[in-house]
ZAPAVO-364523 format. One record per residue (C-alpha): chain; residue in three letters; y, x, z; residue number from 0. Coordinates in pm, 1 decimal, always signed. Layout:
// ZAPAVO-364523
<drenmar><unit>A</unit><code>ala</code><c2>Y</c2><c1>X</c1><c3>Z</c3><pos>NUM</pos></drenmar>
...
// end
This chain:
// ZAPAVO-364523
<drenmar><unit>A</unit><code>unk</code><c2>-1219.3</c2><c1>-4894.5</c1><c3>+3866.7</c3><pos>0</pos></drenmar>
<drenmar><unit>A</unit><code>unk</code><c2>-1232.6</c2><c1>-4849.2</c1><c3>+3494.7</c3><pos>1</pos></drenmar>
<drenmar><unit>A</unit><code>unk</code><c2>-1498.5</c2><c1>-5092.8</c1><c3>+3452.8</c3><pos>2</pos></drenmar>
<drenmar><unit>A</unit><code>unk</code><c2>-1763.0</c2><c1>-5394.2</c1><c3>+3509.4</c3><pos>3</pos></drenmar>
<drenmar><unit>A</unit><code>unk</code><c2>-2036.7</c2><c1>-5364.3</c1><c3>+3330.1</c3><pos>4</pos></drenmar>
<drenmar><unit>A</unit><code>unk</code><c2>-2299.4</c2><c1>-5657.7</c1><c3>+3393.5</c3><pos>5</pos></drenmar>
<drenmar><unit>A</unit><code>unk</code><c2>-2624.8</c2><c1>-5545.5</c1><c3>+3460.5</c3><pos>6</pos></drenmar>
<drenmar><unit>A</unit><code>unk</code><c2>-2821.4</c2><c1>-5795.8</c1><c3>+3263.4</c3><pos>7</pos></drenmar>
<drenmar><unit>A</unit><code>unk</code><c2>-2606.1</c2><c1>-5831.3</c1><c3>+2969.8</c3><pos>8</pos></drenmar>
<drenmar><unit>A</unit><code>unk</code><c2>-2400.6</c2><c1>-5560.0</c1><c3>+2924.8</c3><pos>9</pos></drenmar>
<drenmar><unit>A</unit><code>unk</code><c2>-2080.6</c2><c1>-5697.0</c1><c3>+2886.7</c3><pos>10</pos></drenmar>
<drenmar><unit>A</unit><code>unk</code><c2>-1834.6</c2><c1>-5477.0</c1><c3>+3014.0</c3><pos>11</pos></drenmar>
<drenmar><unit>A</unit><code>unk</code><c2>-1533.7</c2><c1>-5764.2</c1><c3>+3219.5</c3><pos>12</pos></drenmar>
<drenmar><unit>A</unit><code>unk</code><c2>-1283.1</c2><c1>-5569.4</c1><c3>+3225.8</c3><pos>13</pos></drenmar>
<drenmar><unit>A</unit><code>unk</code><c2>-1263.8</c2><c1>-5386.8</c1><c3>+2881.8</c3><pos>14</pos></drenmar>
<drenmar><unit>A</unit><code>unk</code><c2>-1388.6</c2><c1>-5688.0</c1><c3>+2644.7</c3><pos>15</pos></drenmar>
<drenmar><unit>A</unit><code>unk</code><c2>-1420.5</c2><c1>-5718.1</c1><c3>+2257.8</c3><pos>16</pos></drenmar>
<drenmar><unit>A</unit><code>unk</code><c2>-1128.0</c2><c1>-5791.4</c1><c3>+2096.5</c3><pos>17</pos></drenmar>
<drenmar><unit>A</unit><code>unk</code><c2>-1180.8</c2><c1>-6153.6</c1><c3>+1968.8</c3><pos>18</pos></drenmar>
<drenmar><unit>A</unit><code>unk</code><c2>-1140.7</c2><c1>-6154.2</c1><c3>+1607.6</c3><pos>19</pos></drenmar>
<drenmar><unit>A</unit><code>unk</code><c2>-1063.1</c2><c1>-6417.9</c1><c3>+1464.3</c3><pos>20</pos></drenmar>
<drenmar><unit>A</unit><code>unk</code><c2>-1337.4</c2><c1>-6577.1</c1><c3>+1197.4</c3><pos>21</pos></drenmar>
<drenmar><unit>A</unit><code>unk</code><c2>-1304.1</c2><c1>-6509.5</c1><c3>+842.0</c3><pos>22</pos></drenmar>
<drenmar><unit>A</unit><code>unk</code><c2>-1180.1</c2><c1>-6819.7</c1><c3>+616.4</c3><pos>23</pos></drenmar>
<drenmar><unit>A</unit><code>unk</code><c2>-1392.8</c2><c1>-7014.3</c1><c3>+485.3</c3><pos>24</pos></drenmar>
<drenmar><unit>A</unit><code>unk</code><c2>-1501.2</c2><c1>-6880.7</c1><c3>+111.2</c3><pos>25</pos></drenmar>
<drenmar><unit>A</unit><code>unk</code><c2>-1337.6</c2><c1>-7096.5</c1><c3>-226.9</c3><pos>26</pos></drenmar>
<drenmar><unit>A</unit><code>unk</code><c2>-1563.0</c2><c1>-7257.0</c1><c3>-483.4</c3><pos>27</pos></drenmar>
<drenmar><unit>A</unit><code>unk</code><c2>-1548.2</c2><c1>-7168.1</c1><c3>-802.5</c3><pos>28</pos></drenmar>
<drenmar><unit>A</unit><code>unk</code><c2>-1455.1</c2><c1>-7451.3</c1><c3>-951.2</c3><pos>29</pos></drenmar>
<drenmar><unit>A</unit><code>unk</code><c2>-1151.9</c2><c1>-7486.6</c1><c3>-641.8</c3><pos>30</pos></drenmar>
<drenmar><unit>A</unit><code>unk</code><c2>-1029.5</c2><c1>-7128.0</c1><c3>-729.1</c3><pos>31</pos></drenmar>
<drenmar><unit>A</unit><code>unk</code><c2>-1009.1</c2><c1>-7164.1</c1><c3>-1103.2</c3><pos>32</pos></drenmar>
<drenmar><unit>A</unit><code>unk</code><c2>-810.5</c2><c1>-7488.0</c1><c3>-1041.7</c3><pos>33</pos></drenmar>
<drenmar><unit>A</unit><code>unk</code><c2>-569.3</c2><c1>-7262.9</c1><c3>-844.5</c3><pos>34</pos></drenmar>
<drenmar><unit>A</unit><code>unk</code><c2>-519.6</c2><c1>-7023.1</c1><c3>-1126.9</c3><pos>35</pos></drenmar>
<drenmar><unit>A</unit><code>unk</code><c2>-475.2</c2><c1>-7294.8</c1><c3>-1392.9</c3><pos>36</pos></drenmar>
<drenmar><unit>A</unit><code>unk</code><c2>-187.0</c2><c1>-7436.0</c1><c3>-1197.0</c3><pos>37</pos></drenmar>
<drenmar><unit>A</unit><code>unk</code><c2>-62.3</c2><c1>-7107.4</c1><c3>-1055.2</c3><pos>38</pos></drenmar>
<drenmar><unit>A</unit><code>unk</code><c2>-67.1</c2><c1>-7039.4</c1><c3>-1442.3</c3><pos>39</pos></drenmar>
<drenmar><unit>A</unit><code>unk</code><c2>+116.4</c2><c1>-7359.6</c1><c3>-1535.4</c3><pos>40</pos></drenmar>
<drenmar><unit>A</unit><code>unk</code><c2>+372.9</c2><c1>-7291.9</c1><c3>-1246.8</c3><pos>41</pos></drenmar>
<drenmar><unit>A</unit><code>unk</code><c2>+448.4</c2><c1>-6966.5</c1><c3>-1405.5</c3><pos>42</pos></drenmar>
<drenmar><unit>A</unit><code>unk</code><c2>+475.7</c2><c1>-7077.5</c1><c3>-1775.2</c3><pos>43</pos></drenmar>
<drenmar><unit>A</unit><code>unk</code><c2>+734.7</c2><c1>-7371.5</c1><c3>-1657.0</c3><pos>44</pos></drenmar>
<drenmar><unit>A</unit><code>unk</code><c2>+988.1</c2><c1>-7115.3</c1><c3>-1493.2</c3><pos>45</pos></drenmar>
<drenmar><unit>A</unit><code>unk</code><c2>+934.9</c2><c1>-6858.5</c1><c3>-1795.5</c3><pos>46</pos></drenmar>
<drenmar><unit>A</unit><code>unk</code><c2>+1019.2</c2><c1>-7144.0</c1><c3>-1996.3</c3><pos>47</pos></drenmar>
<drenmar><unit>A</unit><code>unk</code><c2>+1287.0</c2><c1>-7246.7</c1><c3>-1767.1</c3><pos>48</pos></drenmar>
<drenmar><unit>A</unit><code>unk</code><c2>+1476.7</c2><c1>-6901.2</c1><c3>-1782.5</c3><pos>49</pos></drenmar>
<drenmar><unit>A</unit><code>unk</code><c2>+1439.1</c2><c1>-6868.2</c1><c3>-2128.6</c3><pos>50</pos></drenmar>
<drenmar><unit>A</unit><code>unk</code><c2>+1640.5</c2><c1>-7233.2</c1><c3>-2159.8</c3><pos>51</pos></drenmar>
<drenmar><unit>A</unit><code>unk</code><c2>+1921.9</c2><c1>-7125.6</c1><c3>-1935.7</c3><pos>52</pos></drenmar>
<drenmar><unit>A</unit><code>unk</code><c2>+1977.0</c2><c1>-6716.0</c1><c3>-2089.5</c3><pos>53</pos></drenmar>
<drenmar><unit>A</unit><code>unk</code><c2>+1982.0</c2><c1>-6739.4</c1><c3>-2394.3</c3><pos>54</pos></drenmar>
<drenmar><unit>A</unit><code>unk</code><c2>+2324.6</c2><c1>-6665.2</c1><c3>-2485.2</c3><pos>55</pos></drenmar>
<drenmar><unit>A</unit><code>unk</code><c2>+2363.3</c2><c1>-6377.8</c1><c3>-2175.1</c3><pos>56</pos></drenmar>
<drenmar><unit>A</unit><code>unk</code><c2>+2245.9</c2><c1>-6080.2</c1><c3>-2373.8</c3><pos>57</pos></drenmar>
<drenmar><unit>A</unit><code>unk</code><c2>+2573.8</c2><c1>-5860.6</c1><c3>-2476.1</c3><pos>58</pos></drenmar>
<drenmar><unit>A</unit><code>unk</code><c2>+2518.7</c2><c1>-5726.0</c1><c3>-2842.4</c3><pos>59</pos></drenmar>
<drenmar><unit>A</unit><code>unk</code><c2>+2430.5</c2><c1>-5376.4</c1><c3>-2881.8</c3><pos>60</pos></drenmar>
<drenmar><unit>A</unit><code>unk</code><c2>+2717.7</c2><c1>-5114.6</c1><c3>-2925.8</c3><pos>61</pos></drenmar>
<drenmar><unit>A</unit><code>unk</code><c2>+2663.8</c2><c1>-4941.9</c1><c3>-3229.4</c3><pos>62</pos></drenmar>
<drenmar><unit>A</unit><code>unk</code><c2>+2611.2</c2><c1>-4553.0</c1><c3>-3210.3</c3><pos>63</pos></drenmar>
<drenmar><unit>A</unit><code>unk</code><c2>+2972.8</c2><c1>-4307.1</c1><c3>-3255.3</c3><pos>64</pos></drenmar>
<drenmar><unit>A</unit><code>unk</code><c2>+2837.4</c2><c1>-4083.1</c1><c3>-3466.3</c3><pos>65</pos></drenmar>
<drenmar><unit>A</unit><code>unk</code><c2>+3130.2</c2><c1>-3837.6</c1><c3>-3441.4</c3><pos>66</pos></drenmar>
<drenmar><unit>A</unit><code>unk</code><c2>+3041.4</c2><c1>-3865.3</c1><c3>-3079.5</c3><pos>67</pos></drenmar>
<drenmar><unit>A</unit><code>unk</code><c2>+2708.4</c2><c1>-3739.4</c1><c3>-3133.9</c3><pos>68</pos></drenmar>
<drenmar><unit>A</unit><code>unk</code><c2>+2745.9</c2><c1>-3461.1</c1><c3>-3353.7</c3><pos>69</pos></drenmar>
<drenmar><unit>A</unit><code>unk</code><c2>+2999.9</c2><c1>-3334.0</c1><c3>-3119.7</c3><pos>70</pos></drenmar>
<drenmar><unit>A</unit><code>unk</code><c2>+2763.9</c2><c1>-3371.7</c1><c3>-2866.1</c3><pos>71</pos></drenmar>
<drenmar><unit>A</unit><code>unk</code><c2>+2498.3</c2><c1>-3209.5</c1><c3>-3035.6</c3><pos>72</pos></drenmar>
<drenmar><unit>A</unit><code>unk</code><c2>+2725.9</c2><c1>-2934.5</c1><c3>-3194.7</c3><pos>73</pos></drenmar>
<drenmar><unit>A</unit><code>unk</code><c2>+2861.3</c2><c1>-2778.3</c1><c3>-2812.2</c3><pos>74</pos></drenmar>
<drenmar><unit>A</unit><code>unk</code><c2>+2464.7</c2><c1>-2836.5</c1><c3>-2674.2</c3><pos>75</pos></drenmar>
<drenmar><unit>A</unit><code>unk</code><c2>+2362.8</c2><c1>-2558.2</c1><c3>-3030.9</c3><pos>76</pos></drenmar>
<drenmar><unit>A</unit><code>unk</code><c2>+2669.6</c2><c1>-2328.6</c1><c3>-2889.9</c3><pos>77</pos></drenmar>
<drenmar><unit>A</unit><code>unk</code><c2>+2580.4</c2><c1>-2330.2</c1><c3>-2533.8</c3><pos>78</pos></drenmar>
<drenmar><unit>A</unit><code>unk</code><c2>+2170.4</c2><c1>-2253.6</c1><c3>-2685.5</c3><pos>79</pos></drenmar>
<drenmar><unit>A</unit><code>unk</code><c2>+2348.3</c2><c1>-1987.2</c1><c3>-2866.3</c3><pos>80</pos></drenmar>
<drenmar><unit>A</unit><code>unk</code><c2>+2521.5</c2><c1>-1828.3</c1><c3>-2597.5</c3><pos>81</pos></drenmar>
<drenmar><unit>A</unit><code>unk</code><c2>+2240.4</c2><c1>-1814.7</c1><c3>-2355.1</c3><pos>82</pos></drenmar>
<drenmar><unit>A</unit><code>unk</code><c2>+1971.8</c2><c1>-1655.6</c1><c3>-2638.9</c3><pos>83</pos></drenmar>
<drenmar><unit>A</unit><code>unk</code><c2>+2292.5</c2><c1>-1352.9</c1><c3>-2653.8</c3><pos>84</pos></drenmar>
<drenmar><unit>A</unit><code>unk</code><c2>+2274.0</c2><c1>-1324.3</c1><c3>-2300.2</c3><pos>85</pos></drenmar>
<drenmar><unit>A</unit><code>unk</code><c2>+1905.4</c2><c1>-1328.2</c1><c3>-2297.9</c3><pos>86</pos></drenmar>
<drenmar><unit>A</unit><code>unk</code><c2>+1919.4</c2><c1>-1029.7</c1><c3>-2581.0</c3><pos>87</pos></drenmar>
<drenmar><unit>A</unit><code>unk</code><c2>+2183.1</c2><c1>-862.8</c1><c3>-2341.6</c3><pos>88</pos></drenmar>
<drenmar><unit>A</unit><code>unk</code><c2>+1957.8</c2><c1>-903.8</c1><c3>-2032.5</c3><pos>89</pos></drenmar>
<drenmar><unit>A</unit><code>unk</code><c2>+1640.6</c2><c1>-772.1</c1><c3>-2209.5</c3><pos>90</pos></drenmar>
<drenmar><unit>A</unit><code>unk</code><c2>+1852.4</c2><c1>-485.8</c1><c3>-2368.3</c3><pos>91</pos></drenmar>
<drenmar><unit>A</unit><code>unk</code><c2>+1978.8</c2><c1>-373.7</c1><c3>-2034.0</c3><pos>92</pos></drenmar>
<drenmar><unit>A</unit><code>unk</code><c2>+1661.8</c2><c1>-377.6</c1><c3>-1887.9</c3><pos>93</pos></drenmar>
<drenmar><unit>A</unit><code>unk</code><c2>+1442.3</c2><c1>-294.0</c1><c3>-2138.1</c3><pos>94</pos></drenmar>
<drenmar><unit>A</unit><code>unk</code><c2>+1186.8</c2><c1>-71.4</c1><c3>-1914.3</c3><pos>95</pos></drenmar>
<drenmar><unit>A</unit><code>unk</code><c2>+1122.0</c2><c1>-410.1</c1><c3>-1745.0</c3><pos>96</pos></drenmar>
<drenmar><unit>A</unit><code>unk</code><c2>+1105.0</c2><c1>-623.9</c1><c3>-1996.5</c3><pos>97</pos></drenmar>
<drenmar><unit>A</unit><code>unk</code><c2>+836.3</c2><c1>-413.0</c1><c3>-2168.0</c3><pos>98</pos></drenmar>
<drenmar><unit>A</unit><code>unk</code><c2>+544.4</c2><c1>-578.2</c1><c3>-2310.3</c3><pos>99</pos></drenmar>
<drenmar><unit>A</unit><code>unk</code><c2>+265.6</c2><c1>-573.8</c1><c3>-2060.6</c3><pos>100</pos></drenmar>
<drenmar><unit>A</unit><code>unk</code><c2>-113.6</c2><c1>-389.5</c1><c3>-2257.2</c3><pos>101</pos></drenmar>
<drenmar><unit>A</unit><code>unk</code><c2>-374.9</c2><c1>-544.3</c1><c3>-2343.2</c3><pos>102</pos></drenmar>
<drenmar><unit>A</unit><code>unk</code><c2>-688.6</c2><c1>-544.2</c1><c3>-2112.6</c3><pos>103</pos></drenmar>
<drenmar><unit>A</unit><code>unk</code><c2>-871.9</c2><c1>-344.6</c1><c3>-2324.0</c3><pos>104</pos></drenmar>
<drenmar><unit>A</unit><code>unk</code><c2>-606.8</c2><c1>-72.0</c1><c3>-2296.7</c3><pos>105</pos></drenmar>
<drenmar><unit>A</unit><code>unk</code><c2>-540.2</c2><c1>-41.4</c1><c3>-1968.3</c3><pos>106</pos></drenmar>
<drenmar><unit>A</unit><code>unk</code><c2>-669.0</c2><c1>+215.6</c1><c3>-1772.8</c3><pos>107</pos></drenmar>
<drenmar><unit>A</unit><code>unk</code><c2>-1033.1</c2><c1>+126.4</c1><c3>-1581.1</c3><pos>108</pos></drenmar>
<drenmar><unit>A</unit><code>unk</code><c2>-1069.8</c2><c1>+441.6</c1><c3>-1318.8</c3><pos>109</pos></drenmar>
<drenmar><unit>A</unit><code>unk</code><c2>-753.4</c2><c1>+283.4</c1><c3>-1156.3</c3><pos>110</pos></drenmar>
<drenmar><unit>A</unit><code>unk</code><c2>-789.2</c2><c1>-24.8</c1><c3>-978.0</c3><pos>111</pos></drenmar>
<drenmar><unit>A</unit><code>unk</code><c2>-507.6</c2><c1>+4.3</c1><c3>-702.0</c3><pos>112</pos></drenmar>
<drenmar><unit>A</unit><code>unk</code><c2>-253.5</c2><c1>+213.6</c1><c3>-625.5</c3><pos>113</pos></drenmar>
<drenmar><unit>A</unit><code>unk</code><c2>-153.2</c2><c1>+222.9</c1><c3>-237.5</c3><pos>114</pos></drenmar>
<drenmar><unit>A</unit><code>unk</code><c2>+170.6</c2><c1>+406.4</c1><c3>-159.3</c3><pos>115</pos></drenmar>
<drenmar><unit>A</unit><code>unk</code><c2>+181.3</c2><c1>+491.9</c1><c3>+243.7</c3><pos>116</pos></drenmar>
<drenmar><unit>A</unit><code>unk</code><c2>+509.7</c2><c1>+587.9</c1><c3>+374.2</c3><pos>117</pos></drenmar>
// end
């Protein structure tokens, strides 16, 4: 038996409604801004609070190697270098398929597909 339905009411016994619970009640206006105000004050106090007890944790800021940084930026220019030559080398080799592809107007317009069957 799957089910009991009641005739004159419809309420089926065995499969019921899950009872939900009802909804809380709705703030005022006035109650809700009251909670913000001291939710607010709440927060300003423990800003104010952490601001009291780290003040001296901050480490200063390491100033900048510049030697450091050229040589940084002087191997990342060789490395750009070296992969441009091998890009010229690449292109060179391959040159019939690194052709530059016509422009629409050129191309040919009695030719729309090509189908090769073996």
């Amino acid at each position: 038996m799957d089910s009991c339905i009641d005739k004159q009411t419809g309420y089926d016994i065995l499969n019921p409604f899950p009872h939900q619970p009802p909804a809380p009640p709705r703030m005022h206006l006035k109650d809700f801004m009251h909670q913000i105000w001291a939710d607010c004050k709440t927060m300003l106090d423990e800003l104010k609070y952490e601001k009291l007890t780290r003040k001296h944790q901050f480490k200063d800021v390491v100033p900048v190697d510049v030697v450091a940084v050229m040589k940084q930026q002087i191997e990342c220019l060789a490395k750009e270098e070296a992969l441009l030559k091998k890009d010229a080398n690449l292109k060179k080799e391959f040159k019939d398929i690194f052709k530059p592809i016509p422009h629409a107007d050129m191309l040919l317009t009695d030719v729309y597909a090509k189908i090769c069957l073996k």
